[in-house]
N, C-alpha and C positions, 0 to 999 in steps of 0.2 A: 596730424592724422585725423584726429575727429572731425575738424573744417572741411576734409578733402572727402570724408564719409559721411557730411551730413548735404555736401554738393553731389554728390554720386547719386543719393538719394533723393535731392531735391529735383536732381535732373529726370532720372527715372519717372518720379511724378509726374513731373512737368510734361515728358514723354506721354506716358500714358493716358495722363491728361488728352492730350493732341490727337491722339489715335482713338479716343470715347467721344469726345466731339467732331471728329472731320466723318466718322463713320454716319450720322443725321445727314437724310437727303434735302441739303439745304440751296438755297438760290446763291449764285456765284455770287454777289458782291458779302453778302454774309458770311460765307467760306473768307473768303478775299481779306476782308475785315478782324475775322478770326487770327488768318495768317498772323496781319500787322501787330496785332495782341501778344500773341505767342511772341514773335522775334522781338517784339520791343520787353518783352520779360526774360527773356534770352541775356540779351545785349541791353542795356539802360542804355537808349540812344536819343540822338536828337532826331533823329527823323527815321523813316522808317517806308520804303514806294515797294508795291510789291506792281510789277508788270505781266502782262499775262500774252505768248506768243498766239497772232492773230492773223490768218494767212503766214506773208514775210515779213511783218510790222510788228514791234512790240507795244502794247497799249497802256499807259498806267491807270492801272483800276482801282487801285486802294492806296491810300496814304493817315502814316498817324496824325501830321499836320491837316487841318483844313484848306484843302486847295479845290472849291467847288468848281474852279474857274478852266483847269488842268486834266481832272480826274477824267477820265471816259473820253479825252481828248487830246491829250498829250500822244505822242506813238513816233515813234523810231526805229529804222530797218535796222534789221539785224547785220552785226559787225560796225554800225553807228556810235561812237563813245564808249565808255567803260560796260557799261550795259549790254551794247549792243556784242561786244567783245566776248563777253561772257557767254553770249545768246550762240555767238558761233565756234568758241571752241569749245564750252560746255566744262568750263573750269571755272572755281572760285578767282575772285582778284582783291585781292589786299592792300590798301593803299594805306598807311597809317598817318600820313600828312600830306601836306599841300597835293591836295585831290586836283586840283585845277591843275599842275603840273604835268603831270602824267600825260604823255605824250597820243594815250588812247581817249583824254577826256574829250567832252564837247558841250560845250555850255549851253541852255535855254535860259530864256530872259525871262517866262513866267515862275521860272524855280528859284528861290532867295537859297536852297539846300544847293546848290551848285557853287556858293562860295564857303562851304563846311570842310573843315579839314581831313576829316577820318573817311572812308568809305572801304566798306567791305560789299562785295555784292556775290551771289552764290545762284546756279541754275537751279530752275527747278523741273526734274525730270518724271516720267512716267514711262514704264518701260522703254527705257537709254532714248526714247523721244523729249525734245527742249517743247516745255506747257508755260515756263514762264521765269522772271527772272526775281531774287527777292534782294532790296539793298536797301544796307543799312547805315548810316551819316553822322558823323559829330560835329558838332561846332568846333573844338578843340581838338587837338592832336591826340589819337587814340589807339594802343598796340593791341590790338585784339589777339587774344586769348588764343591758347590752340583751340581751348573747351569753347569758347566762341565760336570761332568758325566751324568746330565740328558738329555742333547743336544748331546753328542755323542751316550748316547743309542737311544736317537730319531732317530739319524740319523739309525741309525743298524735297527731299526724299520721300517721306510721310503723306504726306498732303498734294503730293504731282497728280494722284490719279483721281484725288476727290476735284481737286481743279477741273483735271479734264471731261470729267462725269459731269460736273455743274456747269461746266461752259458749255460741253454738250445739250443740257436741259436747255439753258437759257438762249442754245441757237433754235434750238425744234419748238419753244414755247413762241421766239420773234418770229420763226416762219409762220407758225398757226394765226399769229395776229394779223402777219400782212394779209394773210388768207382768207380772216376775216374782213382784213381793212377793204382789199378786191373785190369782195360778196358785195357789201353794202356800197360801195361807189357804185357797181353796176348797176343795182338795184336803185339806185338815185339819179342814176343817170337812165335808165328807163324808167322813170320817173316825170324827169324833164323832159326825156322826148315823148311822151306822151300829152302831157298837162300844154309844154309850152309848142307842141310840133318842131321841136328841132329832131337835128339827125344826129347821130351818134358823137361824132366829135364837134360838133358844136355844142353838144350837154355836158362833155368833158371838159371842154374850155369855161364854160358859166361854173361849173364846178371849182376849177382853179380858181378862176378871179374871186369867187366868194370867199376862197380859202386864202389868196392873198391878203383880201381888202377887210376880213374880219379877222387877221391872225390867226386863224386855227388850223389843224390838219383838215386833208381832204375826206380823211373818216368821219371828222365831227361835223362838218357842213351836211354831208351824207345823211351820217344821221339826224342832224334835225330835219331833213328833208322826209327822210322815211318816216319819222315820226309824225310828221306833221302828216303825212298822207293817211298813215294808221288812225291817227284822230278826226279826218274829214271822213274818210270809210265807215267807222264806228257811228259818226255822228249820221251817217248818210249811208245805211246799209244798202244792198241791189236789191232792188223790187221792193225798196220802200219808200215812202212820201216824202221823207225828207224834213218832215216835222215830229218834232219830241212828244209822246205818247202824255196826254196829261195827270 
């Protein structure tokens, strides 16, 4: 009885906890990161992918393991494997051994968690809308708990609409950068057509190639471009000689 009263309570915390931190208007992978915290305090797990629904594609954004190589690039359509299963009928899935079995599985070659025995995996909603999916892996054979399963779908419950408020942010912050990005190519590219007498898409294309042949984005060629003109201007004001004042 006191075991079962001092999880009640620890859970509570742990709750509460969750709802004082998802409330901070934080950038999605932070959120994201947070998630994988929680559910791996949850569940003592071997692995821990939280996916976030993107268009029709699920994306994996955050893992406990380090997978730099996966994260922000991995994505799978929905009804695709256990995951994607989840994503379209919007129910938890319990597998407590041989995950590779299961006749909804579908293995990737950069994921070493796809030969893990245990997998629980749970949606994560925002009003009855699917934002993302969170799943959780053992290496070993694992019968997850009612109190498991019900505290990670809380969590998926809890946290659906700080998700979708932070992805939101972090779509309207990437529109304002291409917006940015668009400002300064143009302004580089009437640049070159000025300096060098091309026409419009031919200072596009010197653009590209510079951006191919130095690695960099087309913002960064841009801007050293613009900069570099901001510094001949300054040096070389209008209606002055052109020589530095001694």
């Amino acid at each position: 009885m006191n075991g079962d009263f001092w999880n009640e309570n620890a859970d509570v915390d742990l709750l509460h906890e969750i709802g004082r931190r998802m409330a901070t208007a934080d950038p999605l992978h932070d959120v994201l990161r947070r998630v994988v915290d929680f559910a791996s305090a949850v569940v003592r797990c071997d692995s821990c992918f939280v996916y976030v629904l993107e268009g029709d594609e699920l994306v994996l954004r955050a893992s406990k393991n380090p997978h730099p190589e996966v994260v922000d690039r991995l994505k799978m359509r929905v009804g695709q494997g256990i995951t994607g299963w989840v994503a379209e009928h919007r129910q938890p899935v319990v597998v407590p051994r041989n995950a590779s079995k299961d006749p909804r599985f579908r293995s990737f070659n950069e994921l070493p968690e796809d030969r893990f025995q245990g997998f629980l995996s749970v949606p994560v909603l925002c009003r009855g809308k699917l934002v993302g999916i969170i799943n959780v892996q053992h290496r070993q054979p694992h019968n997850y708990t009612r109190r498991e399963i019900h505290l990670i779908s809380t969590i998926g419950f809890l946290v659906g609409a700080e998700i979708a408020m932070a992805r939101l942010e972090s779509e309207k912050l990437e529109l304002t950068e291409q917006l940015e990005a668009r400002k300064v190519v143009e302004r580089a590219k009437g640049i070159l057509q000025r300096d060098l007498k091309l026409n419009e898409e031919e200072a596009y294309l010197a653009l590209q190639k510079q951006s191919r042949q130095r690695r960099k984005t087309m913002k960064e060629v841009a801007d050293a471009i613009v900069l570099s003109d901001e510094v001949k201007r300054n040096q070389n004001p209008p209606g002055g000689s052109g020589v530095p004042s001694p």
